[in-house]
C-alpha positions in Angstrom: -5.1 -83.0 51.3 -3.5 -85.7 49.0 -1.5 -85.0 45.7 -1.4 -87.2 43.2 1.1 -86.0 40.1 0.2 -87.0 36.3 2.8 -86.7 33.5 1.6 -85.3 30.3 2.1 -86.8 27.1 1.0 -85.0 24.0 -0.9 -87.9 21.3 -2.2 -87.9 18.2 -4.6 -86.0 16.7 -4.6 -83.6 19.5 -5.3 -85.4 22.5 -3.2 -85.5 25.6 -2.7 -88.8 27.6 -2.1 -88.1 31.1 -0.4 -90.7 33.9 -0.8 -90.8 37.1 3.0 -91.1 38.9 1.5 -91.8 42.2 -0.2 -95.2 40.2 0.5 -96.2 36.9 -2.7 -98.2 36.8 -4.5 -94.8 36.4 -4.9 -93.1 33.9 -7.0 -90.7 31.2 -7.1 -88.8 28.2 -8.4 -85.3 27.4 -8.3 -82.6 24.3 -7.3 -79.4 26.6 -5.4 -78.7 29.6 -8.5 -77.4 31.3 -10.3 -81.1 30.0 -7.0 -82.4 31.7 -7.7 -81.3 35.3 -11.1 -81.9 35.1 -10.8 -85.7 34.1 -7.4 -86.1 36.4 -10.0 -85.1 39.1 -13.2 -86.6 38.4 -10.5 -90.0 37.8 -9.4 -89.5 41.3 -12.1 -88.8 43.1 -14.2 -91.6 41.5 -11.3 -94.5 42.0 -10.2 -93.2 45.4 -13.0 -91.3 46.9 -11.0 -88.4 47.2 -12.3 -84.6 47.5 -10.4 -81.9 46.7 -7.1 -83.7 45.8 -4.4 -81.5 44.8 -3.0 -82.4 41.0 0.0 -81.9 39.7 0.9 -81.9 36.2 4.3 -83.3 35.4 5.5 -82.9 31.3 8.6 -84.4 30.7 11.5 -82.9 29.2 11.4 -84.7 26.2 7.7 -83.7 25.2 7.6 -80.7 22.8 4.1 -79.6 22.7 2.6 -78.7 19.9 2.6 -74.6 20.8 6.6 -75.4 20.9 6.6 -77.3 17.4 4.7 -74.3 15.6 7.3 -72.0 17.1 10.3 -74.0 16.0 8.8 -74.0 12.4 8.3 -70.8 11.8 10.7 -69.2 9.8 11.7 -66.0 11.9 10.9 -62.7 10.3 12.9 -60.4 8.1 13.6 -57.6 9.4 13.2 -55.1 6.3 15.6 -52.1 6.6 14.1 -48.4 6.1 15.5 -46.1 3.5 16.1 -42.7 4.9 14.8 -40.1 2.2 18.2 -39.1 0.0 18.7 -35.1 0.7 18.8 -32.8 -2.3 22.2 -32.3 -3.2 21.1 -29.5 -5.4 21.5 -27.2 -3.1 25.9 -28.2 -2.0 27.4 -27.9 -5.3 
């Protein structure tokens, strides 16, 4: 089986541009990871006749995706403290 790697690079308006390593001259687009695959391997197996290819999805380490960018921007929670109930003191003096 032949691998061919594609780097992942989040665009605009929620679209993901994928490169293929193994040739530059390839390459796709797609709104989903699971669109991803499926147009890395309909790409391959229409350019290179290819069945079953194995592909690999490289994201660089400079990408921040946009799961990553929501996390980043949420302010983290308070933590509110609990008041214990006050005891009477009624009954001590």
């Amino acid at each position: 089986m032949k691998l061919f790697r594609f780097a992942v690079y989040p665009e605009e308006e929620g679209y993901h541009f994928l490169e293929c390593i193994n040739d530059p001259k390839l390459f796709t687009q797609a709104r989903s990871m699971d669109e991803a695959l499926y147009m890395a391997r309909d790409l391959v197996e229409v350019v290179y006749d290819v069945k079953g290819a194995i592909i690999e999805f490289v994201i660089p380490p400079d990408v921040v995706m946009s799961y990553e960018r929501r996390q980043r921007a949420r302010k983290p929670r308070e933590v509110k403290a609990r008041h214990k109930p006050e005891k009477a003191l009624a009954g001590r003096r």
